[in-house]
ROKOLTI-789249 format. One record per residue (C-alpha): residue in one letter; x, y, z. Coordinates in steps of 0.1 Angstrom, whole numbers, plus 5000, padded with zeros to 4 digits. Layout:
BEGIN
AXYZ...
This chain:
BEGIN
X500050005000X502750255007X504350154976X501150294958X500750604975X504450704973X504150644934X501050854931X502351134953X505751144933X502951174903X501051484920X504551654926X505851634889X502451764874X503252104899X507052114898X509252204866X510351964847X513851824857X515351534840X515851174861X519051074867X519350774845X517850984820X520351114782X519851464796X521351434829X524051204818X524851414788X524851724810X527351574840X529651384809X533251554808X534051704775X536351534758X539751644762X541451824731X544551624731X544951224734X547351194767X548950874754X549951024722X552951184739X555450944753X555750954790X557351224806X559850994830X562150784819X561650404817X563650174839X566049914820X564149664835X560849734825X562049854789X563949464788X560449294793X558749464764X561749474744X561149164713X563148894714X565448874687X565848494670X569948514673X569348564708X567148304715X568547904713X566247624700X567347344722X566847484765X570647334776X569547254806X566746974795X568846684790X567146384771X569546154797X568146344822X564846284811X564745904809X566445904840X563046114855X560445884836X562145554852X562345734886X558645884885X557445534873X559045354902X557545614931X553845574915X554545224922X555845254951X552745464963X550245264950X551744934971X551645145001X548445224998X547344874996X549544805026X552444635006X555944735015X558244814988X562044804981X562345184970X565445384980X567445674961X571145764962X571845954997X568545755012X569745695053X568645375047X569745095021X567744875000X567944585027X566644755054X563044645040X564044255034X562744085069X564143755069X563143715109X559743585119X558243685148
């Protein structure tokens, strides 16, 4: 109900007040737009200098400068990773079923024997 009288007595005051545009209206929001400025502010370069560091990242990359083989990925070094990843999945997956398994690595505190139990309790 108060919803319905508000909108009828905001009807009653327009018919008696001067016309004044709503604020979501073109003539308010053409009125409080900025004009646009004269000049385009980015077609000047900027007034400080740049840092070397921040010029290097959006300096290109030349292709001399760039090698087409990364040194330091190895295809030894790879096989060696895929045989070694292989054997700690398996290793996990017997743990989780409960299943001990032989797996050490070079500098382990513990050899390869430590988890053959020839004693019977």
């Amino acid at each position: 109900m108060r919803d319905v009288i508000a909108r009828a007595l905001s009807w009653v005051l327009s018919l008696f007040s001067p016309h004044r545009p709503g604020r979501h209206s073109v003539e308010f929001l053409a009125a409080r737009t900025p004009k646009p400025a004269d000049r385009d502010p980015w077609a000047e370069p900027w007034p400080t200098p740049t840092p070397d560091h921040v010029r290097a990242l959006y300096t290109p990359l030349r292709g001399e400068d760039v090698a087409l083989a990364r040194p330091y990925v190895l295809a030894e070094t790879t096989v060696q990773l895929r045989a070694l990843t292989r054997e700690r999945r398996r290793a996990a997956a017997l743990a989780a079923m409960g299943m001990d398994y032989p797996y050490t690595y070079e500098g382990a505190p513990f050899p390869r024997t430590a988890f053959v139990t020839g004693v019977s309790v």
